[in-house]
OpenMM code with the backbone's topology and positions (N, CA, C; nanometers):
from openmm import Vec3, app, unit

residues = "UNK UNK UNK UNK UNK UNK UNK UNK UNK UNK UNK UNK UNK UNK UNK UNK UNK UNK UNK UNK UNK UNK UNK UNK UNK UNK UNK UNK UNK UNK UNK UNK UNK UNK UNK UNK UNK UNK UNK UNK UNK UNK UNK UNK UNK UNK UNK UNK UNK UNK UNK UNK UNK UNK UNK UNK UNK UNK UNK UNK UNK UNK UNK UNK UNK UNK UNK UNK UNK UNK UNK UNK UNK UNK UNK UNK UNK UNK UNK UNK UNK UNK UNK UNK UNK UNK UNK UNK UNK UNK UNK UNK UNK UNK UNK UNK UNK UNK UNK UNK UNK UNK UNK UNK UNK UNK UNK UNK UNK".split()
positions = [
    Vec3(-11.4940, -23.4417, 17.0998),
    Vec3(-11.6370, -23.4633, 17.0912),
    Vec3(-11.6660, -23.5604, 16.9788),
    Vec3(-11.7836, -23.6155, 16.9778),
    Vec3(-11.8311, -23.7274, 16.9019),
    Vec3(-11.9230, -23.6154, 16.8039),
    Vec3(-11.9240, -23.6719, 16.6326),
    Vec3(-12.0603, -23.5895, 16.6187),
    Vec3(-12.1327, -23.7035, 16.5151),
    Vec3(-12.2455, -23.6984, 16.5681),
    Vec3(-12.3502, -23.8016, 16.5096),
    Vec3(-12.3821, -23.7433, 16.3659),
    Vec3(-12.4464, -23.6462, 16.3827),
    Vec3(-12.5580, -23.5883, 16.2807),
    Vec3(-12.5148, -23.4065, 16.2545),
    Vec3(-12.5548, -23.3719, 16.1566),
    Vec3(-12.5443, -23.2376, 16.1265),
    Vec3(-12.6598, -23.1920, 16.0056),
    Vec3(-12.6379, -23.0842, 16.0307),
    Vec3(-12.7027, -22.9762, 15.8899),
    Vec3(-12.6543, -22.8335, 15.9524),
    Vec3(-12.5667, -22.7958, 15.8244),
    Vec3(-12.5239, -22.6083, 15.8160),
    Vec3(-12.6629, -22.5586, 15.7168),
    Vec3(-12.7132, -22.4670, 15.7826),
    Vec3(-12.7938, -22.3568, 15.6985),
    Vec3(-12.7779, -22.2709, 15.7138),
    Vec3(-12.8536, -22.2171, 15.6218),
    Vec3(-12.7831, -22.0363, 15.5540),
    Vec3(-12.7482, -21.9530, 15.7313),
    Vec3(-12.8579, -21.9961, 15.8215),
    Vec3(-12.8828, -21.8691, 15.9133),
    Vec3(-12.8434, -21.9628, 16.0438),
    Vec3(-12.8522, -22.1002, 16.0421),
    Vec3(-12.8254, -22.1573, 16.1755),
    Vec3(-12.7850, -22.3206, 16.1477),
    Vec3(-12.7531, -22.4190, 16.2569),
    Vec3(-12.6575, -22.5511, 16.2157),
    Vec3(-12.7210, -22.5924, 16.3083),
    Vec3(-12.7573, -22.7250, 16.2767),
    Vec3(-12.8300, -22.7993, 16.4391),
    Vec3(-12.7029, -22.9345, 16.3686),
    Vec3(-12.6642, -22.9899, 16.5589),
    Vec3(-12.5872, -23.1347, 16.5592),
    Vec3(-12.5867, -23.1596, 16.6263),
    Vec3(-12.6319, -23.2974, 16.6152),
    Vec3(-12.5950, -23.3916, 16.7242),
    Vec3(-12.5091, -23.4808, 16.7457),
    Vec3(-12.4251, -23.4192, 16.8679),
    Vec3(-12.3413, -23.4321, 16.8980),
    Vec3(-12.2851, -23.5356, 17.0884),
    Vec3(-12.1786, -23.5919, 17.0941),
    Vec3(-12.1511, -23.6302, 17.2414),
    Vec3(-12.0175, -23.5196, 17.2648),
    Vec3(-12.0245, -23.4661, 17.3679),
    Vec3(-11.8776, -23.3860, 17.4365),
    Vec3(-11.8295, -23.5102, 17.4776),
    Vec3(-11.7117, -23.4760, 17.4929),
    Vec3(-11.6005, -23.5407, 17.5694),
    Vec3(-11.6158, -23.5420, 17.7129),
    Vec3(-11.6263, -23.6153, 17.7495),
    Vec3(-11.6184, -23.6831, 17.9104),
    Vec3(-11.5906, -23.5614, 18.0176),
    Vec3(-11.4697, -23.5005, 17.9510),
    Vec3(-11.3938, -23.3506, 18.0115),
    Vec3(-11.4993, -23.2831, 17.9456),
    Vec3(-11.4559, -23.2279, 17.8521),
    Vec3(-11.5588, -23.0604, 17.8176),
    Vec3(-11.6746, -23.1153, 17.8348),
    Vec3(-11.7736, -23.0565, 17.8594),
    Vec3(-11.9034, -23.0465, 17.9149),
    Vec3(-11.9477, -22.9729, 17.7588),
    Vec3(-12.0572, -22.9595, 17.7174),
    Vec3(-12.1533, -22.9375, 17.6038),
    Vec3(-12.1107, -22.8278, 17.5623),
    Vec3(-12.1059, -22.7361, 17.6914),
    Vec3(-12.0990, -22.5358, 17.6392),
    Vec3(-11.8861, -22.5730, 17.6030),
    Vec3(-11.8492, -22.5974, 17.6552),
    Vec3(-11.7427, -22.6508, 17.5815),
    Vec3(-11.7159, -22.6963, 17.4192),
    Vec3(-11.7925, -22.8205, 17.4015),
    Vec3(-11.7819, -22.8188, 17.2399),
    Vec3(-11.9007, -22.7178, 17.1837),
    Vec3(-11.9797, -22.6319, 17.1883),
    Vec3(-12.0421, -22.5581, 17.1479),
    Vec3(-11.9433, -22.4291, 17.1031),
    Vec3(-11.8593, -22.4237, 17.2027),
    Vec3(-11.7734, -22.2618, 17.2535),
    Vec3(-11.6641, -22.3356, 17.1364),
    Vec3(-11.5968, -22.4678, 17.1380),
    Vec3(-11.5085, -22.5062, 17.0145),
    Vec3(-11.5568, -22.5148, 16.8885),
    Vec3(-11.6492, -22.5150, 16.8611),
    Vec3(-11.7564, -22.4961, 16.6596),
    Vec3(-11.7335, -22.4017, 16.6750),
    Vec3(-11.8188, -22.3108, 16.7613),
    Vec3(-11.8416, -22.2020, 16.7010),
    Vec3(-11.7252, -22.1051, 16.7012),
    Vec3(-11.5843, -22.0835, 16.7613),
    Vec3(-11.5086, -22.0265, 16.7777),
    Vec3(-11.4021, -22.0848, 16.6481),
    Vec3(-11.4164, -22.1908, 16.6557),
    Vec3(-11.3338, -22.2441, 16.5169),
    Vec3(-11.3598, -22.1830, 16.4202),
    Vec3(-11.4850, -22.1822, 16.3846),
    Vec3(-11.5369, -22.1587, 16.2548),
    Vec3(-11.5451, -22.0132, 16.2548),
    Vec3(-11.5504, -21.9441, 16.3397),
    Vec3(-11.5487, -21.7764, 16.3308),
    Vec3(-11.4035, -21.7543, 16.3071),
    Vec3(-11.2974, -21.8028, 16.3791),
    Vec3(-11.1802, -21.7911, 16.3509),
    Vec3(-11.1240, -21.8057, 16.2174),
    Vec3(-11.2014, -21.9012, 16.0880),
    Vec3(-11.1863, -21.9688, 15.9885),
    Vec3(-11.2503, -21.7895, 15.9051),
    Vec3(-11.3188, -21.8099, 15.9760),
    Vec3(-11.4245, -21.7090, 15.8434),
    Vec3(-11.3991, -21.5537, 15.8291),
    Vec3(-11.3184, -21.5396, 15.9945),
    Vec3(-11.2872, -21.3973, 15.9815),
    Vec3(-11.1507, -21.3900, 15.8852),
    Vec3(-11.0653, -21.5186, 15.9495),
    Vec3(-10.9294, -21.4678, 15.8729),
    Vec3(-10.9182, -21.5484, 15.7308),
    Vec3(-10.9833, -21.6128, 15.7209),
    Vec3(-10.9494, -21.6847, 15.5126),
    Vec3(-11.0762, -21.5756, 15.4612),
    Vec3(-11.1704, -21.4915, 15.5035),
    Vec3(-11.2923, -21.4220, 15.4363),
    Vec3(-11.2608, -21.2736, 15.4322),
    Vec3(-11.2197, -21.2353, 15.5795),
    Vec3(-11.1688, -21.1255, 15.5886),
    Vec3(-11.2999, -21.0562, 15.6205),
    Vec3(-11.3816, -21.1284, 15.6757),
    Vec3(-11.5191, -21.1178, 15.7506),
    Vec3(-11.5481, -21.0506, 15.9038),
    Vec3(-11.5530, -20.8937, 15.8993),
    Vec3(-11.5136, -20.8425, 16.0633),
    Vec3(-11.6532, -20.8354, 16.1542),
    Vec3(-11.7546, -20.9060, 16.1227),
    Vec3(-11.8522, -20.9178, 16.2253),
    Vec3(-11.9192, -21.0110, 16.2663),
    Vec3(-11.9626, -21.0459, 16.3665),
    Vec3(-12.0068, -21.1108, 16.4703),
    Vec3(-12.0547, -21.2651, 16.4258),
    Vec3(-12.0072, -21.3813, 16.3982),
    Vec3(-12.0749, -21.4652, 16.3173),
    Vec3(-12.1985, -21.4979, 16.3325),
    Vec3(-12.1486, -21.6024, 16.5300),
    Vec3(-12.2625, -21.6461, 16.5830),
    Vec3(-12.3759, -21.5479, 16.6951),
    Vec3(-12.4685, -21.5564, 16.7396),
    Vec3(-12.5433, -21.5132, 16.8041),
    Vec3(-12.4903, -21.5967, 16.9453),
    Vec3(-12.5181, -21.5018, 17.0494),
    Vec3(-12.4799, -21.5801, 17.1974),
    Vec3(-12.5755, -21.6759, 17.2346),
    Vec3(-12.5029, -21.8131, 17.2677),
    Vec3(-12.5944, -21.9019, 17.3409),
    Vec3(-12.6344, -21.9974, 17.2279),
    Vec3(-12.7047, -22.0944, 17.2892),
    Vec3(-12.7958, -22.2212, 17.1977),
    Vec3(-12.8454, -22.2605, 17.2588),
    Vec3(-12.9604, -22.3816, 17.1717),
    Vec3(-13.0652, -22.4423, 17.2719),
    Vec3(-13.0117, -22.5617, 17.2581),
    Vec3(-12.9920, -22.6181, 17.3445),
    Vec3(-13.0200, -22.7312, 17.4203),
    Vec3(-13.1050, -22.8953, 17.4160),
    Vec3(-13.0946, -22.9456, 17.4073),
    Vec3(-13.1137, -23.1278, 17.4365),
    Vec3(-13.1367, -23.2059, 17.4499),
    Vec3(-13.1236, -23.2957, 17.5645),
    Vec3(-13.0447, -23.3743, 17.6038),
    Vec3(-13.1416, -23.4913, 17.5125),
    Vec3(-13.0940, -23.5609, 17.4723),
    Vec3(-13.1506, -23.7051, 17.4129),
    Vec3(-13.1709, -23.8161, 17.5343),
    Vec3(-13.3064, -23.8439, 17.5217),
    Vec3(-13.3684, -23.9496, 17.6327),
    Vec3(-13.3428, -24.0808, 17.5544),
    Vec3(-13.3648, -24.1137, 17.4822),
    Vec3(-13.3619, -24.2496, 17.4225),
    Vec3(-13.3600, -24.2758, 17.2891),
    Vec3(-13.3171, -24.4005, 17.2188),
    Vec3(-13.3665, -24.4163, 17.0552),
    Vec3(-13.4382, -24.3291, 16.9922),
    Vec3(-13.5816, -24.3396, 17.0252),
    Vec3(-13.7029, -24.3072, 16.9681),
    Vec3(-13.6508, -24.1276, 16.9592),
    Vec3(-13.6463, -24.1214, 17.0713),
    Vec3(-13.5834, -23.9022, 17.0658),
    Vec3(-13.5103, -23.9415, 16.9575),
    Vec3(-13.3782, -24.0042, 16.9413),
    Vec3(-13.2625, -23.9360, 16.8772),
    Vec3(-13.2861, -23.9959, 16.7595),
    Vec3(-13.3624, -24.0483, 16.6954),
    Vec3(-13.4021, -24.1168, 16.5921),
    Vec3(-13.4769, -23.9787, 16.5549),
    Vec3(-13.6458, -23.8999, 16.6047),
    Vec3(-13.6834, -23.7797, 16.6040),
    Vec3(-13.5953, -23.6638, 16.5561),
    Vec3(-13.4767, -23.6788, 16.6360),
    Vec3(-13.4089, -23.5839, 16.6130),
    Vec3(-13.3125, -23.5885, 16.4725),
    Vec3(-13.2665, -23.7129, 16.4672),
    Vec3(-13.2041, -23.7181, 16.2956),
    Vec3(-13.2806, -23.6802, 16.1622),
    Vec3(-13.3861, -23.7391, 16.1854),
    Vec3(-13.4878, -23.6686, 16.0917),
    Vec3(-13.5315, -23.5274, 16.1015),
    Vec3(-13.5590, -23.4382, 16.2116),
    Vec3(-13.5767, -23.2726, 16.2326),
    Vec3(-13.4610, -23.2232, 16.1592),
    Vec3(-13.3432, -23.2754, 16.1964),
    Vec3(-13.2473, -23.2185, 16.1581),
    Vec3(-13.2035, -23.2432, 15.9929),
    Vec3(-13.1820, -23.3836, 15.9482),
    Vec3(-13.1825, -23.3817, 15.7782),
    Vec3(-13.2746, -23.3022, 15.7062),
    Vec3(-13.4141, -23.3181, 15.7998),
    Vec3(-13.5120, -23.2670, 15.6757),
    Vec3(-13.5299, -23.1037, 15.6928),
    Vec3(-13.4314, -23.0288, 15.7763),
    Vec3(-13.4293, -22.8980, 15.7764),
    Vec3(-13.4284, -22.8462, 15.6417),
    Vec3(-13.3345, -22.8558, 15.5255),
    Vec3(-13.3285, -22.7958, 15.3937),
    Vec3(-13.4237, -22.8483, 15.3548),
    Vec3(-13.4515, -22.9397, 15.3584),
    Vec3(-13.5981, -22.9679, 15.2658),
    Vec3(-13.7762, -22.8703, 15.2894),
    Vec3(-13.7172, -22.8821, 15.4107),
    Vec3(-13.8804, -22.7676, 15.5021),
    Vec3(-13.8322, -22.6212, 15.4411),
    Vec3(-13.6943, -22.5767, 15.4154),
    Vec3(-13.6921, -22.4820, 15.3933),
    Vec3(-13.6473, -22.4520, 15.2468),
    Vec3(-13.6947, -22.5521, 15.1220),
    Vec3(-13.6974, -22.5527, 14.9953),
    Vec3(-13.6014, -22.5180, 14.9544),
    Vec3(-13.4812, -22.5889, 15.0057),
    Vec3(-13.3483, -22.5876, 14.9527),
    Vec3(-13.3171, -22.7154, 14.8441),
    Vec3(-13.3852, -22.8267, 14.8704),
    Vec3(-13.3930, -22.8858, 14.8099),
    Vec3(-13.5188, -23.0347, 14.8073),
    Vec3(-13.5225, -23.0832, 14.7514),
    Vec3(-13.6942, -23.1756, 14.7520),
    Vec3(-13.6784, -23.3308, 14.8297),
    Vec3(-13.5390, -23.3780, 14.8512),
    Vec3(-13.4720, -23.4936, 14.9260),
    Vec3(-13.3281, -23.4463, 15.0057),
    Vec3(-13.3793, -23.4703, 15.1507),
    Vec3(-13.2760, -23.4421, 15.2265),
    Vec3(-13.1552, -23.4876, 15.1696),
    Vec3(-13.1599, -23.6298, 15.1032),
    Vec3(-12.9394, -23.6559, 15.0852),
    Vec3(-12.8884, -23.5673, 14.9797),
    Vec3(-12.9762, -23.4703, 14.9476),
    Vec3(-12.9355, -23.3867, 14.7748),
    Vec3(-12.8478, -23.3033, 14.8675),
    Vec3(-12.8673, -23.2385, 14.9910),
    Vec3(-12.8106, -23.1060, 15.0228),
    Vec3(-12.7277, -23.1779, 15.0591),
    Vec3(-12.5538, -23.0631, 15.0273),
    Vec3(-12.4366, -23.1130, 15.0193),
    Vec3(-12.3890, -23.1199, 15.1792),
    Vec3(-12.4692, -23.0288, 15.2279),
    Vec3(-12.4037, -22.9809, 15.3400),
    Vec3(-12.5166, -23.0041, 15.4544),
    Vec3(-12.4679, -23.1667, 15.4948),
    Vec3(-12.5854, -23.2519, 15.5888),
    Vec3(-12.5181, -23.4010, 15.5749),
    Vec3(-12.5293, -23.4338, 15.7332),
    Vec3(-12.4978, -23.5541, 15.7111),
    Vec3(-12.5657, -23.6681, 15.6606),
    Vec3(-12.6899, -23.5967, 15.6072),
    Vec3(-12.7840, -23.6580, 15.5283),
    Vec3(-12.7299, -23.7007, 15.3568),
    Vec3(-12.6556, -23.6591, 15.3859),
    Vec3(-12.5765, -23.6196, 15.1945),
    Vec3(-12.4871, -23.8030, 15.1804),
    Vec3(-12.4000, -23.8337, 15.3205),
    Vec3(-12.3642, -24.0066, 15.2967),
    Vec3(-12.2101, -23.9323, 15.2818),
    Vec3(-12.1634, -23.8272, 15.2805),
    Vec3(-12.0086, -23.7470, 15.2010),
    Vec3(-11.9586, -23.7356, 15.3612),
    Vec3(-11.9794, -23.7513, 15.4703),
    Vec3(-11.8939, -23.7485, 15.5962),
    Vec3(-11.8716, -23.8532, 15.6484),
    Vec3(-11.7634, -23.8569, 15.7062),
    Vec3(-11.7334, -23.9833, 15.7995),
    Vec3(-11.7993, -23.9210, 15.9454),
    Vec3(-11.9040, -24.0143, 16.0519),
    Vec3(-11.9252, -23.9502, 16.1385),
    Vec3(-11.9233, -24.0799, 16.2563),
    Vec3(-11.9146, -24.0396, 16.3791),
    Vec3(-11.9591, -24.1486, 16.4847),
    Vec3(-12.0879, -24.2307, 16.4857),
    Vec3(-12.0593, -24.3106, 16.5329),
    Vec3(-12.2053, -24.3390, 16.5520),
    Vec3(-12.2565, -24.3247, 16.6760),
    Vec3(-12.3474, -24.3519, 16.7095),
    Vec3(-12.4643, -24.2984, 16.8006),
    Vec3(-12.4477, -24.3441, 16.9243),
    Vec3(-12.4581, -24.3481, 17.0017),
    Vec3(-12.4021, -24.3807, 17.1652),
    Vec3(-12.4882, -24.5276, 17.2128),
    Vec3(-12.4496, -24.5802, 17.2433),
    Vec3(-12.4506, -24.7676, 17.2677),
    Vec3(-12.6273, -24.7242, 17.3004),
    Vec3(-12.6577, -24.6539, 17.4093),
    Vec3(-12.7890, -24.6125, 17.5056),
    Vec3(-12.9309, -24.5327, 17.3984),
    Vec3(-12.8527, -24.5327, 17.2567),
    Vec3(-12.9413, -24.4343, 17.1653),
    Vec3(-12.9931, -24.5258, 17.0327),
    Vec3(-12.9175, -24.6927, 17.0265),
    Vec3(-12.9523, -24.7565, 16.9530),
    Vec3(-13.0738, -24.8137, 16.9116),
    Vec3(-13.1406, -24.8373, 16.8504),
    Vec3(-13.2655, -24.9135, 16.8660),
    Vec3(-13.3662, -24.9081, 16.7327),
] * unit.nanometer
topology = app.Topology()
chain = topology.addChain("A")
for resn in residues:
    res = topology.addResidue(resn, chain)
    for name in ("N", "CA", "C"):
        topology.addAtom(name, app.Element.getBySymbol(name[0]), res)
């Protein structure tokens, strides 16, 4: 999978992301979130349930959406007074500290 954009918060993670041609969406959804439960139960020693079943959903129509959507998503810690400028929070691809894809040829603009 490709991943454009992110933000981890305390209670939930929004990203935008492309699957792979093969896995279909609930595919890389079912690979985060199973990774990272796998990570947290056995280096934490953490025995319950991480994620909640299911997520919402999508699909990016054009620039203007996924442009919308980079901003919903950086300025999540900030709406929720984690910090006063989205690039402060460490943990966002708003922060400039990840290497990420870029955005799909059809989302430029």
């Amino acid at each position: 999978m490709l991943v454009h954009e992110f933000v981890v918060m305390h209670e939930h993670i929004h990203v935008i992301l492309t699957p792979a041609f093969e896995n279909p969406l609930e595919k890389a959804v079912q690979f985060l979130k199973g990774g990272f439960s796998f990570r947290v139960k056995k280096e934490l020693g953490y025995q319950w349930e991480v994620w909640q079943p299911g997520f919402n959903e999508h699909r990016l129509k054009d620039a203007e959406d996924y442009r919308g959507h980079v901003v919903y998503t950086h300025e999540n810690p900030v709406r929720a007074g984690y910090v006063q400028v989205a690039s402060d929070y460490p943990y966002s691809s708003a922060s400039g500290r990840y290497e990420l894809d870029p955005p799909p040829e059809h989302l430029h603009g």
